[in-house]
LOTOR-11699 format. One record per residue (C-alpha): x, y, z. Coordinates in pm, whole numbers, padded with zeros to 5 digits, always signed. Each point is the difference from the previous one (the first is absolute). Layout:
<sites>
XYZ
...
</sites>
This chain:
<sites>
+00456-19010-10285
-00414+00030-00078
-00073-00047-00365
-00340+00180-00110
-00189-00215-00205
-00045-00061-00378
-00331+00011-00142
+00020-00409-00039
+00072-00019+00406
-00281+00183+00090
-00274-00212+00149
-00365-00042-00222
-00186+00109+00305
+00169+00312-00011
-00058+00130-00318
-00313+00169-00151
-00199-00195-00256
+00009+00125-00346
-00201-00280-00118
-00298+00187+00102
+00092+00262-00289
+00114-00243-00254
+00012-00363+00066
+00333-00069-00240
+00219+00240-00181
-00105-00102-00340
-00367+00139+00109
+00126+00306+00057
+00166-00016-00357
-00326-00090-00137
-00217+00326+00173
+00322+00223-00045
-00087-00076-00391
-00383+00022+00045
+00058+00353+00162
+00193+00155-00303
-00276-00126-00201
-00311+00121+00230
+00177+00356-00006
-00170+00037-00365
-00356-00091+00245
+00072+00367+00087
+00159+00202-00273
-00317-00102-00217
-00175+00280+00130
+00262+00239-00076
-00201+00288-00164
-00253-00089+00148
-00086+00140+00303
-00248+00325-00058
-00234-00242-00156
-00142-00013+00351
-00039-00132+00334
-00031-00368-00047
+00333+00018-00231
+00195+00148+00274
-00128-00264+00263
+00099-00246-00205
+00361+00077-00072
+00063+00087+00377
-00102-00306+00062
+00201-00224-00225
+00275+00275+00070
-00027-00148+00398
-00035-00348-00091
+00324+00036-00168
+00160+00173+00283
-00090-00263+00196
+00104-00232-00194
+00354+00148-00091
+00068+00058+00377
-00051-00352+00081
+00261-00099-00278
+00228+00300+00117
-00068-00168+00393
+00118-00330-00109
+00344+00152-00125
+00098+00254+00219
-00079-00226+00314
+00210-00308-00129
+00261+00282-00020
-00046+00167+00338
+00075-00357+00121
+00339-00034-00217
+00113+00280-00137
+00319-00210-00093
-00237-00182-00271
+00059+00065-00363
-00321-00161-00084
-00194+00244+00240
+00161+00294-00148
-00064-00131-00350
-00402-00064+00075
+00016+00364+00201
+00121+00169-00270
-00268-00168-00264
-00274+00078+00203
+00149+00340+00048
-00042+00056-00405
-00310-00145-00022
-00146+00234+00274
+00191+00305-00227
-00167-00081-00264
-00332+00007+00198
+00042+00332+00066
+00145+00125-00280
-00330-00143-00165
-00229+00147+00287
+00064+00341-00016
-00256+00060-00292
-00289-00044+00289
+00160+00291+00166
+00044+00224-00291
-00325-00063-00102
-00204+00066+00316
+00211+00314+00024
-00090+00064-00353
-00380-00010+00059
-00197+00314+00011
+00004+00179+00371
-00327-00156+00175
-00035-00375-00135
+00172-00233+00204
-00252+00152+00258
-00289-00071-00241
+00121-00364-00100
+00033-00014+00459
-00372+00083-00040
-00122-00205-00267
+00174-00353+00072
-00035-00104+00327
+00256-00269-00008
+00275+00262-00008
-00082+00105+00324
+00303-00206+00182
+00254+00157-00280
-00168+00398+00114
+00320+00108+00210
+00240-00208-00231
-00137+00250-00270
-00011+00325+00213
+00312-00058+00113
+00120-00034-00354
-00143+00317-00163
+00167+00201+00274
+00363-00089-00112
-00143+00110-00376
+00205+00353+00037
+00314-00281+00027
-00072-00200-00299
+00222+00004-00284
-00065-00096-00371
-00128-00322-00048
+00341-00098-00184
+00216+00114+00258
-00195-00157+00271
-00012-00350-00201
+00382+00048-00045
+00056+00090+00397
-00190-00289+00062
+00199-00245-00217
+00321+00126+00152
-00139-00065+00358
+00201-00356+00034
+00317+00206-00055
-00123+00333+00176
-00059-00251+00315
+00374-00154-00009
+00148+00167+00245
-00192-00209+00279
+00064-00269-00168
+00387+00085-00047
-00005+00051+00404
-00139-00314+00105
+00213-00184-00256
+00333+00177+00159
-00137-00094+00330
-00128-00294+00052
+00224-00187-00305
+00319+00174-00025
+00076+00145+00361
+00200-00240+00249
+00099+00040+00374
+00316-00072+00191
-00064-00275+00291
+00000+00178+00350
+00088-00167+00369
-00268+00037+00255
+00094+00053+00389
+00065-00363+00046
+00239+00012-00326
-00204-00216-00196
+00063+00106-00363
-00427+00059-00190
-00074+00121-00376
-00135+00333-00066
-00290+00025-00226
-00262+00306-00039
-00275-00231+00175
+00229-00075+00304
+00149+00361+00046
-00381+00186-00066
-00201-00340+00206
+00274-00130+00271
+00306+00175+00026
-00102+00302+00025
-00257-00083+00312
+00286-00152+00170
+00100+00018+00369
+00334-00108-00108
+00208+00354-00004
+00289-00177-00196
-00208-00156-00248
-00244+00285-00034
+00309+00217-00077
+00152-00253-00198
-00268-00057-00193
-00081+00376-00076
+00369+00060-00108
-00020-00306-00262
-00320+00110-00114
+00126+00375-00054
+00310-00115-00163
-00174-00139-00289
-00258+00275-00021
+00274+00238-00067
+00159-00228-00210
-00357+00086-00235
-00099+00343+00060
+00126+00182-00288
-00172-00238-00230
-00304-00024+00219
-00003+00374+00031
-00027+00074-00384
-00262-00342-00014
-00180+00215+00234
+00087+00344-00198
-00160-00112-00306
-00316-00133+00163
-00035+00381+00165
+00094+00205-00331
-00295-00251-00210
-00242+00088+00284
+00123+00419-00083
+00017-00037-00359
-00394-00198+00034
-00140+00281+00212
+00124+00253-00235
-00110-00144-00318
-00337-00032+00192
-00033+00372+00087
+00020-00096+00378
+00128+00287+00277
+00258-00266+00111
+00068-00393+00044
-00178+00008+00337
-00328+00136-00176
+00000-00236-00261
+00079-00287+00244
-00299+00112+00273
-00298+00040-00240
-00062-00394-00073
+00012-00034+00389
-00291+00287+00026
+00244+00114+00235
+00104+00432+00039
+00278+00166+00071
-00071+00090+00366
-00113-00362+00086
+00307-00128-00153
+00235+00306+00221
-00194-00071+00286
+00125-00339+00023
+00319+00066-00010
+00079+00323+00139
-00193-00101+00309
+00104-00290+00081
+00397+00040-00052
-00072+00362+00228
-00179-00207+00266
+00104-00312+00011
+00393+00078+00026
-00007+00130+00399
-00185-00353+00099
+00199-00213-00250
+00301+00196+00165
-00125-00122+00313
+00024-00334-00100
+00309+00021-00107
+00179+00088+00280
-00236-00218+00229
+00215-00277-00251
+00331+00110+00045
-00036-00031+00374
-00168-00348+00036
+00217-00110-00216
+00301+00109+00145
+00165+00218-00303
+00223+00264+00032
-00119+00121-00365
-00316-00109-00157
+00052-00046-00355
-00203-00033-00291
+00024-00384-00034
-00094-00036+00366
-00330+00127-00041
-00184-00322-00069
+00161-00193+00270
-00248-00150+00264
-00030+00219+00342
+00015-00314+00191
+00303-00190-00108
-00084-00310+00204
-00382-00009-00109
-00064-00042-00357
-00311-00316-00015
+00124-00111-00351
-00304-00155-00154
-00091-00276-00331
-00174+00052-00325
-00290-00222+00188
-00033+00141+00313
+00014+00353-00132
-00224-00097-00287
-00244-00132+00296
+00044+00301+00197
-00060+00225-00287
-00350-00164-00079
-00107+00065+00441
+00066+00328-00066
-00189+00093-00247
-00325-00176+00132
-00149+00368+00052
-00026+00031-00367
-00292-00254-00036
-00027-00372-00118
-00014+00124-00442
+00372+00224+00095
+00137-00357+00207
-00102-00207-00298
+00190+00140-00255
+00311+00035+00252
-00008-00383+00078
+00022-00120-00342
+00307+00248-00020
+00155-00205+00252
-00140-00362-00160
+00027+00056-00320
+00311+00091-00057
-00006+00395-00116
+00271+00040+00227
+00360-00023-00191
+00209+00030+00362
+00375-00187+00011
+00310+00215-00143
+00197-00101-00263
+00250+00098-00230
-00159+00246-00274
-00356+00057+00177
-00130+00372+00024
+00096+00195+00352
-00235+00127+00227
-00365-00123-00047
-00341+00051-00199
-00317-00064-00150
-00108-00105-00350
-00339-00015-00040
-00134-00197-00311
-00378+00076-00087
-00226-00311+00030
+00259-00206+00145
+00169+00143+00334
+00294+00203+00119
+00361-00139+00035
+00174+00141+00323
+00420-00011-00023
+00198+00028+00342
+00354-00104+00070
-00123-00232+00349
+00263+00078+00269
-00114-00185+00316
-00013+00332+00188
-00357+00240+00074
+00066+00309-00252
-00036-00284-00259
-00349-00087+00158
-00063+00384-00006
+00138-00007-00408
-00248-00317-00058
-00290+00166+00210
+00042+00309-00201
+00015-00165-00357
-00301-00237+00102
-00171+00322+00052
+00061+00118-00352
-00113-00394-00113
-00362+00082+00190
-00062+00323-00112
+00051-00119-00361
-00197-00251+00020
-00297+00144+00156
-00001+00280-00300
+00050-00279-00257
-00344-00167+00186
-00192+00266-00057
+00221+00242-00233
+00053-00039-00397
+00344+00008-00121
-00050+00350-00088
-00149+00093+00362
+00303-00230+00175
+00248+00241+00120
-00010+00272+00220
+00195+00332-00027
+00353-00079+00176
-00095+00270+00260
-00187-00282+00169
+00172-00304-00152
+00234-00026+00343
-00265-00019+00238
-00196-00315-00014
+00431-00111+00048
+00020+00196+00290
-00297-00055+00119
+00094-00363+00052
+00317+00055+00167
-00173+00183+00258
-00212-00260+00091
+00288-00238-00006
+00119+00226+00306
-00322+00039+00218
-00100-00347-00074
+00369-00074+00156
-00019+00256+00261
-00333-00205+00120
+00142-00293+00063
+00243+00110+00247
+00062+00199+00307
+00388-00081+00040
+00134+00360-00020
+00344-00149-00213
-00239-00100-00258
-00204+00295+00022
+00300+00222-00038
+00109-00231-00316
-00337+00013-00207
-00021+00392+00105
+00348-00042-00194
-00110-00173-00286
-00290+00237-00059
+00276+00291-00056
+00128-00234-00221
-00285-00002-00210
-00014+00391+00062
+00332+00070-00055
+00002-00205-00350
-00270+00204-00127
+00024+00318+00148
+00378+00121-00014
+00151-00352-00230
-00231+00100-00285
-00089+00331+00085
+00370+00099-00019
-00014-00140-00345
-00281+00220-00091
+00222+00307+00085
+00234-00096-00191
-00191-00089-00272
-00166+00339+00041
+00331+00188+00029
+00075-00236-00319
-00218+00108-00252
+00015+00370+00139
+00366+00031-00106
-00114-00211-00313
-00224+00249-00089
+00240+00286+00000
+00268-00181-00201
+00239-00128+00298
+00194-00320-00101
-00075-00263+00209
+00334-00244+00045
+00129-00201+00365
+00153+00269+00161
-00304+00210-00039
-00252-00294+00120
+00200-00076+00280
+00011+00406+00111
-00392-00013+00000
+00008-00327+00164
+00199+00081+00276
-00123+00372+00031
-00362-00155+00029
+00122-00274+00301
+00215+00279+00165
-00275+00244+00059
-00265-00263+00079
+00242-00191+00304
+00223+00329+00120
+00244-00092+00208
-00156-00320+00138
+00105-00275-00273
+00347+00003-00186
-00075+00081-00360
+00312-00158-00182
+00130-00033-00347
-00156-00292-00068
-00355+00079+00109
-00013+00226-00248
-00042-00273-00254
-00310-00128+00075
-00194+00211-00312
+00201-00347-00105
-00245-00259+00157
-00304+00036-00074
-00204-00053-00368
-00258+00267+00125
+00155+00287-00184
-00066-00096-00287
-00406-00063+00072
-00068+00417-00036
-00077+00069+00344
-00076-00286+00148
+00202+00020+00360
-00177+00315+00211
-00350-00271-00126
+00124-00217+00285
-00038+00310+00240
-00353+00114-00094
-00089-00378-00022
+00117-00076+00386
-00120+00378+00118
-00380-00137-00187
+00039-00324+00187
+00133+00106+00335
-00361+00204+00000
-00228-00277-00111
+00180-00198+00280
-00116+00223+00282
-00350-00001-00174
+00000-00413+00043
+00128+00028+00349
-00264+00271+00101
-00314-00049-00217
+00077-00386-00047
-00223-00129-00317
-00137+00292-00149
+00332+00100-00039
+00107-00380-00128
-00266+00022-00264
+00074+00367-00147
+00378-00166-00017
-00117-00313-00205
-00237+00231-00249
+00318+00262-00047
+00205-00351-00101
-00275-00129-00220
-00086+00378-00182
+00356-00065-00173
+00034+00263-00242
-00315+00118+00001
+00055+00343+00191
+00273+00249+00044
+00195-00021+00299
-00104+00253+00215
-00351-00185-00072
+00119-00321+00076
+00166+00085+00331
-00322+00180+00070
-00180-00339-00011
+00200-00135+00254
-00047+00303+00199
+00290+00190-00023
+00058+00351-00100
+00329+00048-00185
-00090+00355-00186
+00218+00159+00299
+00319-00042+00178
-00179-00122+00349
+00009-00355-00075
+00365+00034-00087
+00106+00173+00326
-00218-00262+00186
+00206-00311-00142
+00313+00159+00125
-00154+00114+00289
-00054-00359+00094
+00329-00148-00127
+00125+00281+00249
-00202-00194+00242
+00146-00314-00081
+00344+00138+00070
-00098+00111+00340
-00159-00345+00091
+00338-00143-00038
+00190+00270+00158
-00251-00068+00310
+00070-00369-00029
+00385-00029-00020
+00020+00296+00277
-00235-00263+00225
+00250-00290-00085
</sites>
């Protein structure tokens, strides 16, 4: 039988370097100790801060420099653990850094309470009299509009110094699944006997044109989900009521409200996303389904099938190298500054890719200010890995570019937008593959492989954001949440999204089971507004050519700077209405009917 790796087996090359962040472990000791110490570089001023303009400048900025600073040390820990979650050593150094950065806050919140506690009108005459705090203006006027939400400046200290064990029920997930859960070995068609990980289900098996391992593999998997779902249920449970009890305390209409306002995002924009897309999107997806059950032969299409490749007997698998090479050609259209950075992801080893026993599932992007990002992906020799890797390398350049010309402060976007420099790059992936070749089999395939990408983003993680939304709404009206109720939702939500064209069974109704994103506030319908922003900004590239490139590269490098309906403006996209949404799905309709055209022609 296949053995997955240990962390020991897996090869150097494979493996990100943490050496950039801290060449040995007893460094890290060393600044973990500096940082408790440089915390009093910042509480100094407590008291302090109606003195005046220069005052405040000043404790912002040794209040960033020690955010950057504690993130790097947190980096250092959680990604050793990502790696090996198996690792009592990680978890020790996770959980010390996780203090430390309590304590931070804990001690922060007097900047806060203080600001708040200034008379109405003078943070907008310190904006005016120091001109160094320009690039900290929309940090601080996004600030004094949560003031209705602030509590006293003891309870707020005490919230924060609770916030390691107010954030454990992520941590509790990702401990139960990736340390504790095992999987029964399957047979595949040819009755060889393979392991069963998360990584190989969610990145191999699940992609497979093997029926009997495909179904195998999905029965294994579901076993031991349900083997966890009432503990993973009330994990989840108590992560949704501190989110309820948090809005209440804080005087907000509901969790949704209090989760929106630090993405400058509204109601309606939020709704629009997801009411329009599940509405219009199901007929084509439906579509698609069926166009699935019949090339594939299947008297019943069921939920595990959905993944499986259209074309059983063309599937180009693909290496780390040659993707990583194929990758950089594609993105060529984004200008020699965007190509650099990518390269030395590929070089210089920011790229943690082999599986192993203990390492994270699915993939992402860390990025460390004044260093560089750190990409994780579970490599599995086939194309919707390349499309994973293409996708987090977007994230890596984006980053990046705002951390070029971005301070810490200015570095992140609002999450509406933090999806689409991704997206962005998976799309290119496709047309730069659709380019090269006029073989209709292959043509058919990438066409494929783009509703991959569309279907991950706009019905995998846009189902989770109904949920999520259907979630906190019974949350907020006192409804236990428990298994039976979260697989109800679940299966309620995939039932009237696929009809009658894909078998929703029993054990599809755990997947509110695989994914950390619930517990992120409402991170999943972000991938949908992301890939709607980017599917726009392609067209603008493929139309306008490199006007449109350039308003792309200075929405990357604003970072934080603007709101997101500003942000998307500067790339030329209007996102204040529901037309670009019904245009995205418009053309993933079109995608549909492209293959339709070219399996009717076979």
């Amino acid at each position: 039988m296949e053995q997955r790796l240990t962390r020991t087996e897996v090869p150097v090359e494979a493996t990100w370097r943490l050496e950039d962040l801290f060449e040995t472990h007893a460094e890290w000791e060393a600044a973990l100790e500096d940082a408790k110490a440089d915390i009093q570089q910042v509480t100094k001023y407590r008291g302090k801060l109606h003195e005046g303009s220069r005052v405040l400048l000043e404790v912002l900025t040794a209040q960033e420099k020690l955010s950057v600073q504690l993130y790097r040390l947190s980096s250092y820990a959680n990604l050793h653990l990502f790696i090996d979650n198996t690792n009592s050593d990680y978890q020790a150094d996770s959980a010390r850094v996780g203090d430390l950065r309590a304590l931070n806050m804990s001690e922060m919140t007097f900047i806060r309470s203080e600001i708040f506690s200034l008379p109405e009108g003078t943070i907008e005459t310190y904006l005016d009299a120091e001109p160094e705090l320009a690039s900290f203006r929309k940090m601080l006027l996004d600030l004094l509009a949560t003031k209705p939400h602030q509590l006293s400046p003891e309870t707020e200290s005490a919230l924060a110094s609770l916030s390691e064990v107010l954030d454990a029920p992520y941590r509790i997930y990702e401990r139960g699944k990736l340390s504790d859960m095992t999987f029964d070995a399957i047979e595949d068609g040819d009755g060889r006997t393979l392991p069963v990980s998360f990584a190989l289900y969610e990145n191999k098996y699940e992609f497979s044109e093997d029926m009997v391992l495909r179904r195998n593999a999905y029965e294994s998997f579901s076993r031991t989900l349900r083997e966890y779902q009432n503990t993973f249920a009330e994990t989840f449970a108590t992560h949704v009521k501190k989110q309820v009890v948090m809005s209440r305390l804080r005087g907000y209409e509901s969790v949704t409200h209090m989760l929106l306002e630090p993405q400058d995002v509204t109601l309606e924009m939020y709704d629009n996303i997801l009411d329009i897309i599940q509405e219009e999107l199901a007929p084509h997806m439906r579509r698609y389904a069926k166009l699935k059950q019949r090339t594939l032969g299947l008297e019943q299409l069921r939920f595990c099938d959905l993944k499986a490749p259209l074309d059983a007997n063309f599937n180009p698998s693909i290496t780390f190298d040659e993707a990583s090479k194929l990758i950089q050609d594609s993105l060529q259209v984004l200008g020699s500054e965007y190509n650099d950075i990518i390269h030395k992801a590929f070089t210089e080893r920011w790229i943690d890719y082999t599986d192993n026993v203990g390492k994270a599932t699915g993939a992402f992007c860390d990025f460390i200010y004044g260093v560089h990002p750190y990409v994780l992906v579970s490599w599995a020799d086939n194309m919707r890995s390349a499309f994973m890797l293409a996708h987090e390398i977007g994230h890596a350049g984006h980053f990046m570019l705002s951390g070029m010309y971005q301070r810490y402060t200015n570095l992140i976007p609002s999450l509406y937008f933090i999806e689409a420099p991704s997206t962005m790059n998976e799309l290119l992936l496709a047309d730069h593959i659709l380019q090269q070749s006029d073989d209709k089999r292959m043509k058919r395939w990438v066409i494929a492989q783009q509703l991959n990408t569309y279907y991950h983003n706009f019905i995998t993680h846009l189902l989770e954001g109904e949920l999520l939304r259907r979630a906190y709404s019974l949350a907020m009206q006192d409804v236990p949440l428990h298994a039976k109720k979260l697989n109800e939702l679940k299966g309620e939500i995939l039932s009237s999204f696929w009809g009658d064209a894909v078998e929703v069974d029993e054990d599809a109704k755990l997947t509110w089971m695989r994914q950390p994103h619930y517990y992120m506030s409402l991170y999943p319908y972000m991938y949908s507004s992301g890939l709607t922003a980017s599917t726009a900004a392609v067209q603008l590239i493929k139309e306008q050519g490199q006007p449109a490139v350039d308003r792309w590269l200075a929405a990357l490098k604003a970072g934080g700077t603007l709101s997101p309906l500003e942000l998307m403006k500067l790339a030329g996209i209007d996102m204040s209405g529901p037309e670009p949404i019904r245009q995205a799905v418009a053309y993933v309709g079109s995608l549909i009917d492209q293959l339709e055209q070219l399996f009717e022609e076979e």
